[in-house]
KEGU-751324 format. One record per residue (C-alpha): residue in three letters; x, y, z. Coordinates in steps of 0.25 Angstrom, whole numbers, padded with zeros to 4 digits, always signed. Layout:
<rs>
AlaXYZ/...
</rs>
This chain:
<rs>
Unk+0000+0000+0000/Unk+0011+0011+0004/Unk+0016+0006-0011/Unk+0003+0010-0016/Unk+0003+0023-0010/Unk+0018+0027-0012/Unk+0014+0025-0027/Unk+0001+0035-0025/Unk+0009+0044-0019/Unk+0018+0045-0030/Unk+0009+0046-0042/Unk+0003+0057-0035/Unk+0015+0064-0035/Unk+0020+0062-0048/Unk+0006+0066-0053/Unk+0005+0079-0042/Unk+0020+0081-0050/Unk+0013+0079-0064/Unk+0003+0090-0061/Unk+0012+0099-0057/Unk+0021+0098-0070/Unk+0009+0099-0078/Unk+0003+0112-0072/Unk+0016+0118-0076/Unk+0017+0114-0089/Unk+0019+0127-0100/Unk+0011+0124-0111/Unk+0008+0133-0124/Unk-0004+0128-0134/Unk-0002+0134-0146/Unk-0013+0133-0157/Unk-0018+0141-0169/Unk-0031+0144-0170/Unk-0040+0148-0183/Unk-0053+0155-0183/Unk-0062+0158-0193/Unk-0065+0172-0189/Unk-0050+0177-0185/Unk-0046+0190-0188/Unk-0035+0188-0201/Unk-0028+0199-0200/Unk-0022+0194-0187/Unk-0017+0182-0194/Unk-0014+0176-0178/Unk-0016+0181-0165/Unk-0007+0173-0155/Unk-0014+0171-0142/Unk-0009+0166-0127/Unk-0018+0160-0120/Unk-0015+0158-0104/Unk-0024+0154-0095/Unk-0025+0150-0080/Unk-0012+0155-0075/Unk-0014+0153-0061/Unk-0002+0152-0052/Unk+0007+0149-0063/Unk+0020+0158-0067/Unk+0019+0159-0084/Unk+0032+0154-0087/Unk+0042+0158-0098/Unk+0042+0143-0104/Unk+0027+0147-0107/Unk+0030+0160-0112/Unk+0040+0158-0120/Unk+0031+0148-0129/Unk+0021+0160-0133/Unk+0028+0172-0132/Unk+0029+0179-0146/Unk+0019+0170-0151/Unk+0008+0178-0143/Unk-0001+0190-0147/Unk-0010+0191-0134/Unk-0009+0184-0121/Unk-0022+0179-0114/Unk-0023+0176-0099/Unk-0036+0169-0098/Unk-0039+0170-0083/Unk-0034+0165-0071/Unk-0020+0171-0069/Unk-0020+0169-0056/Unk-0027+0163-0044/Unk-0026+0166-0027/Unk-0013+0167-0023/Unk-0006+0170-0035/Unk+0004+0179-0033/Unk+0002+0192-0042/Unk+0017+0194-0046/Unk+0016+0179-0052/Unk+0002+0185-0060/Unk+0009+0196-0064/Unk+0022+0189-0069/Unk+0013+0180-0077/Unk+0007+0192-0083/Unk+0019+0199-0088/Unk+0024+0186-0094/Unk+0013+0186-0102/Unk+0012+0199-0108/Unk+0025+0197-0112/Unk+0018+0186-0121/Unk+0011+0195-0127/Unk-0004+0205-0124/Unk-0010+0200-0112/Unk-0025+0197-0109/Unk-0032+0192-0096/Unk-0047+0188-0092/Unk-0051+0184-0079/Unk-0050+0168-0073/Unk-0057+0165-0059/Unk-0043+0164-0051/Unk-0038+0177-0056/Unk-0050+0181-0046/Unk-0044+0174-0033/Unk-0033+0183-0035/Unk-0032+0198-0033/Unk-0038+0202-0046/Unk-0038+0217-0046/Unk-0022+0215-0044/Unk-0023+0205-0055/Unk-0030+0214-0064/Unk-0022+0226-0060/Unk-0007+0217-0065/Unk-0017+0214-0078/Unk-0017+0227-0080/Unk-0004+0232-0077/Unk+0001+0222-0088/Unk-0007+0228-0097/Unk-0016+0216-0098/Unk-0029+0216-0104/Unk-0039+0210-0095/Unk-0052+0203-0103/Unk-0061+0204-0092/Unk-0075+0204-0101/Unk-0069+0213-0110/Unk-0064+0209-0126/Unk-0051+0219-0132/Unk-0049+0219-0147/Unk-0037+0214-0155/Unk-0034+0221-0169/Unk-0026+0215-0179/Unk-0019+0227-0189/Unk-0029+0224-0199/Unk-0040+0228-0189/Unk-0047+0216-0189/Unk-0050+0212-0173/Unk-0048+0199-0161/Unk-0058+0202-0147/Unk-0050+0196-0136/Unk-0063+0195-0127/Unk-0060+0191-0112/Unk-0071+0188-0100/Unk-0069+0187-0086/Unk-0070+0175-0077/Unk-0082+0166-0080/Unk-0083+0159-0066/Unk-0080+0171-0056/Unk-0093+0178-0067/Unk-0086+0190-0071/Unk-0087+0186-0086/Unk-0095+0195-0097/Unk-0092+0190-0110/Unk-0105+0196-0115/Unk-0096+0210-0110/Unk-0083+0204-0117/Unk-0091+0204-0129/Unk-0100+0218-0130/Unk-0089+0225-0137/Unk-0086+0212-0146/Unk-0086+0213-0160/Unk-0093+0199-0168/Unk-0085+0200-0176/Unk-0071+0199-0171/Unk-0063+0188-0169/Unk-0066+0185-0152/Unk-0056+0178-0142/Unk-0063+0177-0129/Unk-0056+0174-0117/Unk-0063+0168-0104/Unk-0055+0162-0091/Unk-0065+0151-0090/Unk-0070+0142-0104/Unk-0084+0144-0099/Unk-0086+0155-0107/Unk-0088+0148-0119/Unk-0102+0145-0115/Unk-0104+0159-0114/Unk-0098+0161-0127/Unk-0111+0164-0141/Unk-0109+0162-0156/Unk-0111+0176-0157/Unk-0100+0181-0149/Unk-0090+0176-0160/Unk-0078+0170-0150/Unk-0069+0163-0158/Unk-0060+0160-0146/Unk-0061+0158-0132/Unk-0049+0156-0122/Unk-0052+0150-0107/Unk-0045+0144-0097/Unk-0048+0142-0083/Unk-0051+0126-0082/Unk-0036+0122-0082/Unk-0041+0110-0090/Unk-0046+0104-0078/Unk-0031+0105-0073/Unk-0029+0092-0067/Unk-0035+0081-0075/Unk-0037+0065-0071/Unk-0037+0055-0083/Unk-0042+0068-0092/Unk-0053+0072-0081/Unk-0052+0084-0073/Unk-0062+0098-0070/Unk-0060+0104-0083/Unk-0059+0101-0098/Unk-0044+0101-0103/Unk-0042+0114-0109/Unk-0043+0114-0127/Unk-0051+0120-0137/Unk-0063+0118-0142/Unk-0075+0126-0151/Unk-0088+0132-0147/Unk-0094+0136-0160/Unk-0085+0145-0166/Unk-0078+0147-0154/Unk-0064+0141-0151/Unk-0063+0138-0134/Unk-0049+0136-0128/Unk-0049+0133-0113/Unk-0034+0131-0108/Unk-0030+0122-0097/Unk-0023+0135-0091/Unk-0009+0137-0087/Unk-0009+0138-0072/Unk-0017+0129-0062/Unk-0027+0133-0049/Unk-0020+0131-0036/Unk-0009+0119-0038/Unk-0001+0118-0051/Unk-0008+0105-0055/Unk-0011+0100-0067/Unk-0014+0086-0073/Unk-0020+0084-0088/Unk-0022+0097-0090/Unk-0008+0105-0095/Unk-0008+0121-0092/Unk-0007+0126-0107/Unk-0006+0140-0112/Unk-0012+0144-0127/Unk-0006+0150-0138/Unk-0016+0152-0148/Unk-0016+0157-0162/Unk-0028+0162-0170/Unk-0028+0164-0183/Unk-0038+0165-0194/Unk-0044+0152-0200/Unk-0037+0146-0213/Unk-0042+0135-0222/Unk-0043+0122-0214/Unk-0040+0127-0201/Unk-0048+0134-0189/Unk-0047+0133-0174/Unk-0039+0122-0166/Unk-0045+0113-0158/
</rs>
């Protein structure tokens, strides 16, 4: 018996060990992405997509894979959580607007912490905060992106149908929403081509393919594309199992013969 619990004990450490590899794991998915109805005169607009920082330090190894590839950087909520230390958020910050322009919405756990100082570093950085509020991107040519951006679903403070009074049909949408719920808030009408999301870590620590959430991925609603990202951070302890922290480097182009948005 004192064998079979020796041999218990070790397999939990060496799994407790695998989970704590894998929540550290730097990871860029890099994918181009065709739509229909993307502005051409843009030919690409470079995207970095991070989400679910948490306690985490953004570290070079990451940085380096994306820098110079990037024309905007998106934070999609949850930068922090209780007990972060502000000078870690603000380093994570300024290593990301070195990247490249950088834009914020609101996640759940950016509430725990003091989020009138968060907000004030934000600004200080000259980072545009999307809190149900959309900015307008112009190509030379004149032709236009909406970047679109709603606060945090679960704590109620999101207004898309705000986000969207100043839209124009018309123009090629990216809507960015903390938590993936928000496709079910999402009309044909409004014309969002693409919605980032985060918050569910892809379940985080997954048994025999099971956990809370779905694995982060892409899929389409309609003529919408949805990428939820497993995040790169974790919520409390820097666990993970079957569910890798990822980053995203996305690259929209207009749609050629034979080709339109990856899945």
């Amino acid at each position: 018996m004192t064998i079979v619990y020796s041999a218990a004990a070790i397999l939990l450490i060496v799994i407790v060990l695998i989970m704590v590899r894998t929540a550290f794991v730097n990871k860029v998915v890099e994918k181009d992405l065709f739509f229909d109805d993307f502005p051409e005169t843009f030919r690409t607009i470079s995207v970095f997509f991070i989400s679910d920082i948490h306690r985490r330090l953004v570290t070079e190894k990451l940085l380096d894979e994306v820098r110079g590839k990037a024309d905007i950087v998106i934070i999609g909520g949850d930068i922090t959580e209780k007990g972060v230390p502000m000078e870690r958020i603000e380093k994570n910050i300024v290593k990301l607007k070195g990247v490249g322009p950088l834009y914020f919405v609101w996640g759940n756990n950016d509430y725990e912490a003091d989020y009138h100082m968060l907000d004030a570093i934000l600004l200080k950085h000259g980072v545009k905060i999307l809190d149900n509020t959309l900015v307008v991107i112009e190509s030379d040519q004149g032709e236009k992106i909406e970047l679109i951006g709603i606060d945090d679903i679960s704590m109620e403070r999101d207004r898309l149908d705000l986000a969207l009074s100043e839209s124009d049909r018309a123009v090629f949408k990216i809507l960015v929403s903390h938590n993936p719920l928000v496709s079910g808030q999402i009309k044909d009408e409004n014309n969002i081509s693409l919605v980032l999301s985060g918050h569910t870590h892809g379940g985080q620590i997954r048994f025999f393919g099971f956990g809370p959430y779905e694995l982060g991925g892409m899929k389409k609603q309609g003529s919408t594309l949805l990428l939820t990202s497993n995040g790169y951070g974790t919520s409390t302890l820097p666990l993970r199992l079957g569910a890798e922290p990822e980053t995203h480097l996305l690259h929209l182009k207009k749609s050629v013969a034979g080709k339109s948005f990856t899945i």
